[in-house]
N, C-alpha and C positions, 0 to 999 in steps of 0.2 A: 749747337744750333740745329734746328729742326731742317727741314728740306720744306723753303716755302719760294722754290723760285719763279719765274715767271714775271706776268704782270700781278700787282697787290692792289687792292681795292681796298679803302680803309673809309669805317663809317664811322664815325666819333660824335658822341649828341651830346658829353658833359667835358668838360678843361681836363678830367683827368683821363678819360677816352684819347681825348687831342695827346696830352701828355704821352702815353702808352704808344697811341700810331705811330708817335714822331721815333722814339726809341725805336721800336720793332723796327720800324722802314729803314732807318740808319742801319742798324745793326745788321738788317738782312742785305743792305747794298753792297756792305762791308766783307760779308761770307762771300755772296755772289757776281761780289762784279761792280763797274757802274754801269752796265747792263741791263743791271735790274732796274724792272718800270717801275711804278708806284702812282696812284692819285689819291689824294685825298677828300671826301665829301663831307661837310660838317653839316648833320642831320636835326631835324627837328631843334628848329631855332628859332628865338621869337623876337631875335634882335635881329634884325635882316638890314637896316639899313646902315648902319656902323658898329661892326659885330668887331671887338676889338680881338678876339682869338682868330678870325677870319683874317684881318689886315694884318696882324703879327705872321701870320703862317705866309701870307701873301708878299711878304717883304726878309724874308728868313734866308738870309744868303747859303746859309747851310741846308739849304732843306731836300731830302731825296726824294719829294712831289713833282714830279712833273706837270700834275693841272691840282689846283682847289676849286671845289666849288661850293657854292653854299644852299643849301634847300631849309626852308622857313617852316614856320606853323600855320600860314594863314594870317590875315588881319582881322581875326575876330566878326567879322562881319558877316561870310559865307560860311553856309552850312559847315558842315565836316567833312558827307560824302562827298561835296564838290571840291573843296580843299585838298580830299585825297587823292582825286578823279584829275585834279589839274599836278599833285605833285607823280603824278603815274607817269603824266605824261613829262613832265620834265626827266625823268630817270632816262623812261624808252630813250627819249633823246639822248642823253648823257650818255646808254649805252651800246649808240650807235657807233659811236666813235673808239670806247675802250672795251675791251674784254678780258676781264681779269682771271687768271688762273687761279685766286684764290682772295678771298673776303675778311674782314678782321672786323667785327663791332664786339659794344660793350653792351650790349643787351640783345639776346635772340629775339627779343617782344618788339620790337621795334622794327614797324611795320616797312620802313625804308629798307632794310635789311631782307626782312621776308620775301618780299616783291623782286628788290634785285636777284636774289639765286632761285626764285620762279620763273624769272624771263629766265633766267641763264639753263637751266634744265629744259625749258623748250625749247631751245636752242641745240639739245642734245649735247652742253656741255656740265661738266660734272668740276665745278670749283670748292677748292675747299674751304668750309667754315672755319672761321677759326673765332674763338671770342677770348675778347681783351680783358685781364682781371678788372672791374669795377668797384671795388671796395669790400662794402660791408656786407652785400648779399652775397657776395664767392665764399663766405665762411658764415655766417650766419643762418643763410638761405632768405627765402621770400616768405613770409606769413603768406596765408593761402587757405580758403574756402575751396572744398572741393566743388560743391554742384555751383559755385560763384563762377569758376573756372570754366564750368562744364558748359553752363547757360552763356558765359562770353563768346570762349570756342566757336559755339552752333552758331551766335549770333555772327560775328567775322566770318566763317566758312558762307552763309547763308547770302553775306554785303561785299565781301570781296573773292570768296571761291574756295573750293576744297585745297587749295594750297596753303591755306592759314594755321598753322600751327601755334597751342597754348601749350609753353614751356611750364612745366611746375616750380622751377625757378628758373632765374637766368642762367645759359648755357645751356642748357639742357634739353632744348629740341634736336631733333635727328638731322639738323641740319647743320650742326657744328659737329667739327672733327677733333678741332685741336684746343685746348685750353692754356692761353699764357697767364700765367698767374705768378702775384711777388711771393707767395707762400704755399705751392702746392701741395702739400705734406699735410695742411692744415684745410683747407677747402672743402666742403660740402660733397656728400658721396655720389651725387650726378653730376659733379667737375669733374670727379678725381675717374668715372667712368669715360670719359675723354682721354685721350692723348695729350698729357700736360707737361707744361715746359717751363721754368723756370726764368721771371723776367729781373735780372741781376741790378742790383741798387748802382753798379758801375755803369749800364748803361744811360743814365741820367745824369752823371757829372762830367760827362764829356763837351769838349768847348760849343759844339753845336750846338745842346742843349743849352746849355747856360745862354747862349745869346737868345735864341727861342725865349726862355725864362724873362730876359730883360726885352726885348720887342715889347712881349704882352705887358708888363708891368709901363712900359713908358705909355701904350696904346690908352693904357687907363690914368693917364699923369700920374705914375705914380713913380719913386725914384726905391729902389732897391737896397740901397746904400741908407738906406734910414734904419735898414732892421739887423744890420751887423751891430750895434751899439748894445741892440737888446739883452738883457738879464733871461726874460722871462715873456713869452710867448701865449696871451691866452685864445681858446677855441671856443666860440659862444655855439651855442646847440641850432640845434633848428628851430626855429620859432614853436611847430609844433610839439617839438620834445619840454621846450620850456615848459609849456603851457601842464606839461605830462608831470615836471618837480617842482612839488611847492615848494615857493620859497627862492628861486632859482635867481632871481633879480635880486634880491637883497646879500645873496651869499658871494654871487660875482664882483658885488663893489665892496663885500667886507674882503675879499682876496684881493684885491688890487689892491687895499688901504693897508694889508697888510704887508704884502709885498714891501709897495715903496716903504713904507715905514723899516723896512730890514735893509731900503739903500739900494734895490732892484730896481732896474728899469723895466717898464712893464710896456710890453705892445699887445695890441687887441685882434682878434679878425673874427668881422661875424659872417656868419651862415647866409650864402648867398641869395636864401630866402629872406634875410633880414631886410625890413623897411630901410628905415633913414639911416645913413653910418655910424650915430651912435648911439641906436634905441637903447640902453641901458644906460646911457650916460656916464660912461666909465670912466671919459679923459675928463668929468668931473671929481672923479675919486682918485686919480693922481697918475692915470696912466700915459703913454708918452706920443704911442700914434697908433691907429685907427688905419688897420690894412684895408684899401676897397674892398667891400665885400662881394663883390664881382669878379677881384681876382684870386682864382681856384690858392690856395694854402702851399699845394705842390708846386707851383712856379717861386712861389718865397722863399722855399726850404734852400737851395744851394745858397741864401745870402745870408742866414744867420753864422755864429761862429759856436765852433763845439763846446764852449762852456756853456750854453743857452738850453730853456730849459722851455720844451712844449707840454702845456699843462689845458687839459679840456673836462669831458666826461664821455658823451656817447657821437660816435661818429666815424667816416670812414678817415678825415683828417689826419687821428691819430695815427691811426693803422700806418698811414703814407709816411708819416715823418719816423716810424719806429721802422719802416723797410728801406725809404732812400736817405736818412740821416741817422743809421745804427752810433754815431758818436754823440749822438744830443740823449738827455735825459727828457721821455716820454712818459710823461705820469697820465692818469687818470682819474679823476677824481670822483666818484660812484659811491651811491649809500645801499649796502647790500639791503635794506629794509627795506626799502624802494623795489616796487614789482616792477616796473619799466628800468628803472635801473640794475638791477639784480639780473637780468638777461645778459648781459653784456662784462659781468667781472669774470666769467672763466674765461672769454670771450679773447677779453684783453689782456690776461696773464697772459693768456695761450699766443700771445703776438708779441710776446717780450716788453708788452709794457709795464712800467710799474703803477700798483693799484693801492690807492688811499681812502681810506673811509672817512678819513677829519681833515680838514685842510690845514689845522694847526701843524701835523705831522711835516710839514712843507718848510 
């Protein structure tokens, strides 16, 4: 365990951010004491009035937060400056009250982030950065224009001040110290230039977790106990990736008809950017339940049973269930002829997933 004592500030702006806080702050209460402070802020968020990761965290009898609180995107209606200009002022507020020895988000880009350890260095305090693994850009990296970067940069420094920093990917400003990551070994070479630490697939099956896991699943009606039954787990892409394989709608419902037809129970979960629950119309092709796609994949995983089998193609998803369910079979499903796809097969060997070019192979 690293030395992160003190007070902890934790920023989380996606479920698996949230997921990662919750771990780390356990774990570190665990080293340190119950001594150790902790708050939690769930940042950039567009569901503000019944944010069911907000209510779960807020009702987590296990939880090592001493305060949540929640900061939004705005209602669409007010500029952006002003948006920003009123969420500045809710932080100052927020951090009049805590002062944290040390920061944990999952993206340095994230302006909630930036702001907090600018007040905190005019303060003459020095917190340390730490950033939470995020997925697919900690090994990946960010595709990136340079003078795109360059012309943003100037533009932020110019609207919010010389304290603005353009990370060339996430983590990688001078304002993070520490990098917790599920695969450091493997992570992009401005992670691995951090001080990185290793976030252990054990500290997510612990009993605190699991009830975390089930709060958020009830917050969205949804009952947990529906996906131990499952055979077969599938992962729908991001809307905009589909739109990237042709064909990608017809192939998903010929896997599910194949499935059941071998006696499989098949469950679905689409991409939280997915429309309606079941824009492919799957549980038309014989599949058995339709995971909200609201709730993050990583809260599901401790309910499946280790003969169950997570089957997708491009995503950080996989990655999750191949680091906190090392007993489930983690396929991939990627056509190396595919330019968007062909990015992502050494990608995902290298993550111990298994990689299939035909789906008959299954």
């Amino acid at each position: 365990m690293s030395d992160l004592p003190g007070k902890g500030l934790y920023l989380p702006s996606t479920p698996l951010n949230v997921l990662v806080s919750a771990a780390l702050a356990l774990n570190t209460r665990q080293a340190h004491g119950e001594n150790q402070q902790a708050e939690l802020w769930l940042i950039d968020q567009r569901n503000q009035e019944n944010n069911p990761y907000f209510n779960a965290l807020q009702q987590w009898s296990q939880s090592p937060f001493s305060g949540v609180r929640l900061f939004g995107t705005g209602d669409g209606v007010q500029s952006k400056w002003k948006v920003r200009r009123q969420l500045f002022v809710k932080l100052d507020k927020a951090l009049e009250n805590y002062d944290p020895d040390f920061v944990a988000v999952g993206s340095d880009r994230r302006i909630e982030f930036q702001y907090v350890m600018h007040r905190l260095h005019q303060r003459a305090k020095q917190p340390t950065g730490v950033y939470m693994d995020d997925g697919l850009y900690s090994y990946a990296g960010r595709p990136s224009v340079w003078w795109k970067d360059l012309v943003n940069a100037g533009l932020k420094k110019m609207v919010y001040g010389s304290w603005w920093e353009e990370p060339s990917t996430v983590g990688a400003s001078s304002l993070i110290d520490q990098a917790w990551l599920f695969r450091p070994h493997s992570a992009v070479a401005a992670l691995k230039a951090k001080a990185c630490f290793e976030l252990p697939g054990a500290w997510f099956t612990q009993d605190a977790m699991l009830e975390l896991s089930r709060r958020v699943a009830e917050e969205m009606g949804f009952d947990l106990g529906l996906l131990a039954g499952l055979d077969d787990v599938i992962l729908i892409a991001h809307p905009h990736n589909i739109e990237k394989m042709p064909g990608y709608r017809e192939r998903m419902a010929d896997l599910v008809q194949r499935l059941v037809q071998q006696g499989q129970r098949v469950g679905i979960k689409y991409h939280p950017r997915s429309g309606s629950e079941d824009v492919l119309h799957l549980l038309g092709a014989g599949a058995e339940v339709v995971i909200p796609s609201q709730l993050a994949f990583e809260f599901c995983l401790p309910a499946f049973t280790s003969q169950g089998r997570i089957i997708g193609d491009v995503g950080t998803a996989l990655f999750t269930g191949r680091w906190l369910r090392p007993d489930m079979d983690v396929i991939a499903w990627l056509n190396p002829q595919d330019a968007f796809q062909k990015r992502f097969v050494d990608l995902s060997r290298n993550m111990g997933v298994t990689v299939l070019e035909r789906i008959e192979t299954l």
